[in-house]
SETORSE-342915 format. One record per residue: x, y, z of N, C-alpha, C in turn; residue in three letters. Coordinates in steps of 0.001 Angstrom, whole numbers, plus 524288, in hexadecimal, padded with zeros to 5 digits. Example, Ala and Ser with C-alpha at 12.3 -4.5 7.8 and 13.67 -1.06 7.14 Angstrom:
residues 2
833867E9C681E788300C7EE6C81E78833907F31C81E78ALA
832327F73681BA8835667FBDC81BE4832648001E81EBESER
This chain:
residues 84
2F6DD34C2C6B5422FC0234BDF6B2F82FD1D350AC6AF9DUNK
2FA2A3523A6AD672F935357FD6A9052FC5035BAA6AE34UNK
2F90B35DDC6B2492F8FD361216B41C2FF7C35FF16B729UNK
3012535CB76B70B3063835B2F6B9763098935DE86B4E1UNK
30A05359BA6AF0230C1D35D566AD6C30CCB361A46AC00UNK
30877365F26AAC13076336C096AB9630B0D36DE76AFC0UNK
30B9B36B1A6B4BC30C7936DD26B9433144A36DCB6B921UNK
31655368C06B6D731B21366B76B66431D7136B766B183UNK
319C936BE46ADEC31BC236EC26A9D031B69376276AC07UNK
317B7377F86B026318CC37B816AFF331CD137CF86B52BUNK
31FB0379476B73A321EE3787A6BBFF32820379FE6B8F7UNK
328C93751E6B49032E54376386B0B432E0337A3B6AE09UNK
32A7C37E596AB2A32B4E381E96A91632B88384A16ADEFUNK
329913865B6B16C32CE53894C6B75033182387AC6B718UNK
332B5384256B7EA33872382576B9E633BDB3855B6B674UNK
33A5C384646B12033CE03857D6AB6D33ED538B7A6AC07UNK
33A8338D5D6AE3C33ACA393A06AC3F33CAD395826B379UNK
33EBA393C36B6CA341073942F6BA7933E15396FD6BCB5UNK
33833396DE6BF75334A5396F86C106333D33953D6C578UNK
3370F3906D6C6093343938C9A6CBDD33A8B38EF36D063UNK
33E8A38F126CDA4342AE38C7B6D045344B7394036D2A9UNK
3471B3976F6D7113476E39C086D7C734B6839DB26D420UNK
34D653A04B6D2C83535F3A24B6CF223557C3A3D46D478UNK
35A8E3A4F96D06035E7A3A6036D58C35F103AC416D51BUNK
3617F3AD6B6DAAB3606B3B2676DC773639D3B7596D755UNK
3603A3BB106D8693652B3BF766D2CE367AF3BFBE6D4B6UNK
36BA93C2D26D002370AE3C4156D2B036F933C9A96D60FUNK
36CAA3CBE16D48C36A613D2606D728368B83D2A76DCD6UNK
369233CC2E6DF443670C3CDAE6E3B236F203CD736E7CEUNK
372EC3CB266E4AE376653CAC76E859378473CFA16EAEBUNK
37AC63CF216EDD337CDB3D4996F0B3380333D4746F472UNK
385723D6B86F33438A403D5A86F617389E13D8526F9A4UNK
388DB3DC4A6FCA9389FB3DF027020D38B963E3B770256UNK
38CCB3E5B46FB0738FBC3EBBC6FA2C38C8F3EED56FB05UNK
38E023F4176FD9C38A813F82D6FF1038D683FE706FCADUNK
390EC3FBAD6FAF039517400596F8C839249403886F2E5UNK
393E93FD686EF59392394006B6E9813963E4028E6E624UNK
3951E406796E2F339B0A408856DD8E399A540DEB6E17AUNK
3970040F366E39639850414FC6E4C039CD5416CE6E72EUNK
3A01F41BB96E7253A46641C2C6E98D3A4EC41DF66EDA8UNK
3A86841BEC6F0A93A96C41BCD6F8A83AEB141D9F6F70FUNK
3AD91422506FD283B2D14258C6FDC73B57242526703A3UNK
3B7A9424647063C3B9BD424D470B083BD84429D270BADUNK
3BD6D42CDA70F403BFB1432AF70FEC3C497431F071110UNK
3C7D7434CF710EC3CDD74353C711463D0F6431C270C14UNK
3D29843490709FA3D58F431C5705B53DCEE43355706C8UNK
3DE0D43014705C73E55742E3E705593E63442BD270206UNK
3EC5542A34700BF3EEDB428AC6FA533F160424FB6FCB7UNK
3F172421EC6F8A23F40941D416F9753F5E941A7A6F5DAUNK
3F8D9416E66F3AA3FA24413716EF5F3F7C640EB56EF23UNK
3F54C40D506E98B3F446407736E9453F910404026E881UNK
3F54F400586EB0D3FA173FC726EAB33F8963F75B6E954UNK
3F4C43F6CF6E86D3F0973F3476E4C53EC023F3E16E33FUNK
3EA773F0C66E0083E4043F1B46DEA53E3633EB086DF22UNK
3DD803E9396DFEF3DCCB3E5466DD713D6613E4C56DDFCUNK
3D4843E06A6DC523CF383E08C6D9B63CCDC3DA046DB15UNK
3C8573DC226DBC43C6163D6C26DD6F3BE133D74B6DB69UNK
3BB833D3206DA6F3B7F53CF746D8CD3B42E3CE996DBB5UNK
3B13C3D0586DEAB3AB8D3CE436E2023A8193CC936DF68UNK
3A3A13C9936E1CB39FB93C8976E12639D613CDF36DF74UNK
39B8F3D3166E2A7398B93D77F6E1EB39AE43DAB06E198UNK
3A0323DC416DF693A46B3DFB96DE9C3AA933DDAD6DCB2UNK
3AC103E2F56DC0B3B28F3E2546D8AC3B4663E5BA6DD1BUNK
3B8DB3E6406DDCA3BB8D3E7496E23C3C1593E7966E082UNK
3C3A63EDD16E1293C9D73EF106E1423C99E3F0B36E5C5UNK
3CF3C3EF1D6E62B3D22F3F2796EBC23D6F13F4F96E90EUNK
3D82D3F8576EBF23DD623FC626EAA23E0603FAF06F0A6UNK
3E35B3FAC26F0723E7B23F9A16F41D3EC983FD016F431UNK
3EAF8400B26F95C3EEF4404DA6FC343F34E404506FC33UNK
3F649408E86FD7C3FB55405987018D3FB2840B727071BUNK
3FBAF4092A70A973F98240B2D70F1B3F34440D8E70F3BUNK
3F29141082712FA3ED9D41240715863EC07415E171389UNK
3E6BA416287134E3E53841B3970FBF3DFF541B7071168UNK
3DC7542095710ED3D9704228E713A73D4B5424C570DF7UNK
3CF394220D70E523CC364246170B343CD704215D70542UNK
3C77D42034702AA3C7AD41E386FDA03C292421A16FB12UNK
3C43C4210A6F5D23BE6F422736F22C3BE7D41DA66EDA7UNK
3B99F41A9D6EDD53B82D415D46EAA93B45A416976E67CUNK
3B594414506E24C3AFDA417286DF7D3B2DC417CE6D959UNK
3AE84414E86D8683AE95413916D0AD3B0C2416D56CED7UNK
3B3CA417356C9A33B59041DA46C5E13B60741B206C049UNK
3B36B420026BD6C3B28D41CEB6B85E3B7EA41C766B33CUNK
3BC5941C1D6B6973C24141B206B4293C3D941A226B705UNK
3CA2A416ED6B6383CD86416516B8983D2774184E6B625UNK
């Protein structure tokens, strides 16, 4: 009976100190699918155009604006700047 309870008591201090049971996964292992990053992307040929909206949106693994044209336009440069 001794050795039972020895065995019960060091079973609940495991339990206690979250020892027996796995934790749940970090957050460091998730990973959305981006291959992009903050670095800046250029596409060749540039043209002018007018905005004609902005708007802004919320992801899970990113923030996200769009600028909105008005007609067709050729070539972008994307990429952080430390003012606006």
């Amino acid at each position: 009976m001794k050795k039972f309870r020895i065995w019960l008591t060091a079973i609940m201090m495991a339990a206690g100190l979250g020892l027996l049971l796995p934790g749940a996964a970090s957050a460091s292992t998730s990973y959305c699918g981006l291959a992009w990053g903050s670095l800046a992307k250029t596409s060749e040929g540039m043209s002018s155009a007018s905005v004609t909206g902005v708007r802004a949106g919320q992801h899970y693994c990113f923030d996200r604006m769009v600028v909105d044209l008005n007609g067709a336009v050729a070539g972008y440069t994307v990429k952080y700047v430390p003012q606006v």
